[in-house]
N, C-alpha and C positions, 0 to 999 in steps of 0.2 A: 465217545462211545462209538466210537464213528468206526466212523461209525458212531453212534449219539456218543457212543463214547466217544468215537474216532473209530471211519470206515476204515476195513484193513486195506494197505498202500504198499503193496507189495507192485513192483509196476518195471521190475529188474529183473533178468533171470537169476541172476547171478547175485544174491542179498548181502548187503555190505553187515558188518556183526551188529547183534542185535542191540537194541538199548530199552534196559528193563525201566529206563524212565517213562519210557512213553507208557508202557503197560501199566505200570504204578498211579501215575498222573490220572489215569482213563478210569482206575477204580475210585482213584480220590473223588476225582470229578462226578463219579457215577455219585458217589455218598450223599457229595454237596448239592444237587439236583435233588436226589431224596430228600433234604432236609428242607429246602427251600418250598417244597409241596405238600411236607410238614408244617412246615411253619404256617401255609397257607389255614390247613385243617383248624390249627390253634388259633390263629386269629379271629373262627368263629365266637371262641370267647372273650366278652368285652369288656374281662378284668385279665385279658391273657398278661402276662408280667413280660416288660418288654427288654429287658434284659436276657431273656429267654429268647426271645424274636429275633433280638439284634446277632444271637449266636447262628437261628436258623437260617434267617435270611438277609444279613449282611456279609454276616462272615464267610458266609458260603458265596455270595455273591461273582466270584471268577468262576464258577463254575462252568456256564452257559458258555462266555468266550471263551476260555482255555481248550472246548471241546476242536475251535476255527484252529487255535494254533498246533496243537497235538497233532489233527488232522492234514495241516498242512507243512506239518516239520515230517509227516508219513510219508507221505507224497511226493517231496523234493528230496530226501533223505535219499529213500530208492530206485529214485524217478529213473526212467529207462531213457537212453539217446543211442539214437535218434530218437524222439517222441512218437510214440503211434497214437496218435487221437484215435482212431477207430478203437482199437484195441482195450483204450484207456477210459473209454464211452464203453463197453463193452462189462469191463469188470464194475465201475461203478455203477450200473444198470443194475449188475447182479447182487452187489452185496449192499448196496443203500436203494435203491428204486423199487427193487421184489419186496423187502421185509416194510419197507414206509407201507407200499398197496395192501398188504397183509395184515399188519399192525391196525390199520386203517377202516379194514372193513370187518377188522375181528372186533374194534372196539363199535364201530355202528352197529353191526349184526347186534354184541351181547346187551350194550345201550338198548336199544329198540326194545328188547325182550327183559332186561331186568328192571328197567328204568317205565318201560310203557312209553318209550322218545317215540317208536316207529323209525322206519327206517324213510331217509330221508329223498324225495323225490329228484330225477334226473341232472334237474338246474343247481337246484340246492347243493347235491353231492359234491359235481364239479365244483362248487364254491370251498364247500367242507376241503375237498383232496387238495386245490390247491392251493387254501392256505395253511394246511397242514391245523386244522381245526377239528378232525377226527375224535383228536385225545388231546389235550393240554400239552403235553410232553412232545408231537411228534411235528410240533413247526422247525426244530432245529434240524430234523432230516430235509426239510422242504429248503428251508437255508442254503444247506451242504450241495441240495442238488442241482441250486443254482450258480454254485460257485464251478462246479465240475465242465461245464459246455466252456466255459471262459480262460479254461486251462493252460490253453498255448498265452494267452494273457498274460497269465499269474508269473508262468516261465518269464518270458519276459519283461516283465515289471521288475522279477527278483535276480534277475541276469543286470539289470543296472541300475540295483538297487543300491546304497551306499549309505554310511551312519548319519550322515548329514541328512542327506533325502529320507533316510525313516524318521529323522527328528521331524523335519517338516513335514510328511504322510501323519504322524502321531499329534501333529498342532490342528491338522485339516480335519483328521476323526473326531478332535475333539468338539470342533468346530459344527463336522456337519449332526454330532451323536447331540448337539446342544441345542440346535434348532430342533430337526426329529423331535426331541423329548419334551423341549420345555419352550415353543414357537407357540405364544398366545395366539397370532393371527393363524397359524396351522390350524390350530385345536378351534380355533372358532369358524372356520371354514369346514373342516372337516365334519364338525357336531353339527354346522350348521343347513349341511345337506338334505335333501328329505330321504327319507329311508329308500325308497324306489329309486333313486341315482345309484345308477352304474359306477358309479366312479367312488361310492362312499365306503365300499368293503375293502377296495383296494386301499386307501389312503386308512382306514382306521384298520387295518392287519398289514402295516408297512412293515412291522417290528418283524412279522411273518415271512419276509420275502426280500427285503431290500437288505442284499448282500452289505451295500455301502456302509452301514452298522459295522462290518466287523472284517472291513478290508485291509486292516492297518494289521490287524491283532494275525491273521491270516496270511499276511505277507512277511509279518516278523518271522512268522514259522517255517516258513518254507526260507528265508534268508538264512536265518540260524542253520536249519538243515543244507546250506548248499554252502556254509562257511562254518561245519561243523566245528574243526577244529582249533578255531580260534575263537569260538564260542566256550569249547573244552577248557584252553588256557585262560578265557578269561572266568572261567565260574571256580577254577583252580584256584588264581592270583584274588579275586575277588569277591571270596563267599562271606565274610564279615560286611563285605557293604553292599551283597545282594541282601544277606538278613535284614541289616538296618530299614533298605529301601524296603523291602516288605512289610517289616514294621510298621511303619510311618508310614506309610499307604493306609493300612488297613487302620492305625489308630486314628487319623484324619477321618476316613470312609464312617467311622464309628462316631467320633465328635460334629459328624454334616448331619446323621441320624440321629442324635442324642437332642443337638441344637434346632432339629424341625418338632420336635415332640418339646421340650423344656422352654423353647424360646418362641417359636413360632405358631406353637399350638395344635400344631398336626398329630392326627390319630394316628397309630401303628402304622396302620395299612394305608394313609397318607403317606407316614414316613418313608415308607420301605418301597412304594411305587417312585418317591422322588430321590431315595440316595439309593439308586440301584447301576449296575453295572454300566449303563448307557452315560452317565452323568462323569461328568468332568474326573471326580475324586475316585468313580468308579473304573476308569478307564486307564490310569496311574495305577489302581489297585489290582486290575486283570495283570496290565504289564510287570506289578513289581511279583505278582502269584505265580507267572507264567516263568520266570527267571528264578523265583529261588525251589520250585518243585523241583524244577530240572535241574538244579544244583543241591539239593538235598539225596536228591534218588539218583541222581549221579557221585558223588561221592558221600556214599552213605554211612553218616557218621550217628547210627544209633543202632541196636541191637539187629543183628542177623537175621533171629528169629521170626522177626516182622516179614522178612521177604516174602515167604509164603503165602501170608495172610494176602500182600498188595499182590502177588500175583495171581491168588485166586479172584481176588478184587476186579480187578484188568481183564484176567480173561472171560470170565462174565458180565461182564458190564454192560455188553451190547442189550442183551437179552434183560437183564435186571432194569437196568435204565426204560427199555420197550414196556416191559410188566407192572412197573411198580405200582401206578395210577390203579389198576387190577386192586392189586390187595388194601390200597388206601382207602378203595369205596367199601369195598365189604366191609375193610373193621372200623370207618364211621357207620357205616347200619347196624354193625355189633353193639358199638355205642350209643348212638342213640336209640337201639331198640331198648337198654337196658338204663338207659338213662344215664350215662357216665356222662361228665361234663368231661372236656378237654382240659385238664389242669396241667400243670406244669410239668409235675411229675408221669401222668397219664401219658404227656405229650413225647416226653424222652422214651418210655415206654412202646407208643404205636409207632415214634421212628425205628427204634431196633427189630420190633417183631416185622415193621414194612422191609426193611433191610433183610433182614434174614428169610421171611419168605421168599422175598424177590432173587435171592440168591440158589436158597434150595430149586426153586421154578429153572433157576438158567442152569444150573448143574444138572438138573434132570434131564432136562431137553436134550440139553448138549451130549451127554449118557444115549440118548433113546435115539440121537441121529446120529452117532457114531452108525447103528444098526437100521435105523430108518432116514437115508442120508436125505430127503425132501425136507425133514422137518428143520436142518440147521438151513438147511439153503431158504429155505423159506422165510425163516423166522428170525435171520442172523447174519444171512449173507454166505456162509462156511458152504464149499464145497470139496468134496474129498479130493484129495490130489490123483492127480493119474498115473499111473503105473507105467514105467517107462520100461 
């Protein structure tokens, strides 16, 4: 969406042709985040059926990361040479740094006031902004904007980058995504802190700010986009055994989930915090999601008609993705003003209405700054082109 879906990476005068993957990918992903903050809603019931669950938030599970690679396959794609860093710090300020500040203090300001939170004092905010704590949804801009300053890096990582070194970068992710997540002595140092230590917001909102999570998935994107073309022939010569590895990623990812609930005895919401995207079978499962979208929406082999639907998908996604936490709060107050439980069927139900709100919302906007061009720039990053 970067933008959350994937920031736009336009960074070329001169734009090499378009690729309606990326846009496609950016709505998919926008969906799979929607559901996964669904899923959360439904787990306040504690007959929620988890078969239901394992669709919201397993299945969707590459969401989060696919955003790193989309963003970074944007970026190298049309990356400019010579590099202007200034220039390149410049656009990223405007279309990921404006709408994060914004998003930010549009969800504190209406928190304070619908919620009774108050708004929160000088030290605290600084804490809020930069772990991107504002909203649930907007640590992954806080993410993006630290991957942005380290840029001339990225170029050069991905300049002698080679299949063998990204097998070896994808054994070190796994490696360091396994301590991170599941390092008893981390988690007992960390918990063990007292609340007044400086140092204990930083280490329990790592997930928030430590690029190194998702440097592997980040530099695949920006490889692929700097050796397009034989990324093309191989999704050409090799779309039968990108299916499979997709497959088998995600049935694996489903039988780690199935076997902490059946065998191990973990709750949902056990299960789904330990087979989540960071974890070994999850990190195979981003990579095999990441290769066959892009070979699916690359040579698209199902009906036409869909184009539309994922284009409009894509191109609001920034803005839907920013909103949707919006309309998820009102229609649990809907529901529990009225007593609805979250049932299963309930739950398919407040995913589509969140969805389609959150869509009408970015179609609107996007309409009302065509004519009032602050509110995309503000809101989305979009500024009007200039008239030459």
């Amino acid at each position: 969406m970067s933008t959350a879906t994937a920031a736009p990476a336009a960074e070329q005068p001169k734009r090499k042709p378009r690729l309606a993957a990326i846009e496609y990918i950016r709505g998919i992903s926008m969906m799979g985040v929607i559901a996964i903050h669904v899923g959360s809603q439904y787990l306040t019931n504690p007959a929620a059926n988890i078969h239901l669950v394992a669709l919201l938030e397993i299945a969707s599970r590459f969401c989060v990361p696919i955003f790193f690679f989309i963003s970074a396959f944007g970026l190298f794609y049309n990356l400019r040479e010579p590099f202007d860093y200034r220039y390149f710090m410049k656009r990223r300020y405007r279309t990921v740094f404006v709408p994060y500040l914004v998003w930010s203090f549009f969800y504190l300001i209406h928190d304070a006031f619908a919620y009774g939170s108050g708004f929160p004092g000088p030290g605290y905010l600084l804490e809020l902004l930069f772990f991107g704590n504002a909203k649930y949804q907007l640590y992954f801009l806080v993410i993006l904007l630290w991957f942005y300053p380290l840029m001339p890096l990225w170029i050069r990582i991905v300049r002698m980058m080679t299949l063998p070194r990204l097998a070896v970068l994808f054994a070190l992710q796994i490696a360091f995504d396994y301590w991170s997540s599941f390092s008893v002595a981390l988690n007992l140092y960390t918990y063990g802190l007292p609340d007044s230590s400086f140092w204990k917001p930083f280490l329990m909102y790592r997930l928030n700010y430590w690029i190194l999570h998702y440097v592997f998935i980040f530099v695949l994107g920006g490889y692929l986009a700097v050796h397009f073309d034989a990324f093309r022939r191989f999704m050409e010569e090799r779309r039968t055994l990108i299916s499979a590895f997709f497959t088998a990623s995600l049935v694996v990812l489903l039988i780690y989930y199935y076997d902490l609930i059946y065998k191990t005895g973990y709750t949902a919401m056990e299960a789904i915090n330990t087979a989540h995207q960071l974890s070994p079978a999850g990190l195979f499962y981003t990579l095999a999601a990441s290769l066959f979208c892009f070979t699916i929406f690359t040579y698209q082999r199902y009906p036409q008609w869909f184009n539309p639907i994922l284009h409009e998908l894509g191109l609001h996604s920034y803005f839907a993705y920013l909103v949707h936490p919006f309309f998820i709060g009102y229609l649990s107050l809907f529901l529990q003003h009225r007593g609805i439980i979250m049932t299963a069927g309930t739950t398919i139900v407040f995913y589509f209405v969140t969805l389609t709100l959150s869509m009408i919302a970015a179609v609107m906007f996007r309409r009302l700054g065509t004519h009032i061009p602050i509110l995309n720039e503000l809101t989305i990053g979009v500024y009007p082109r200039k008239k030459k």
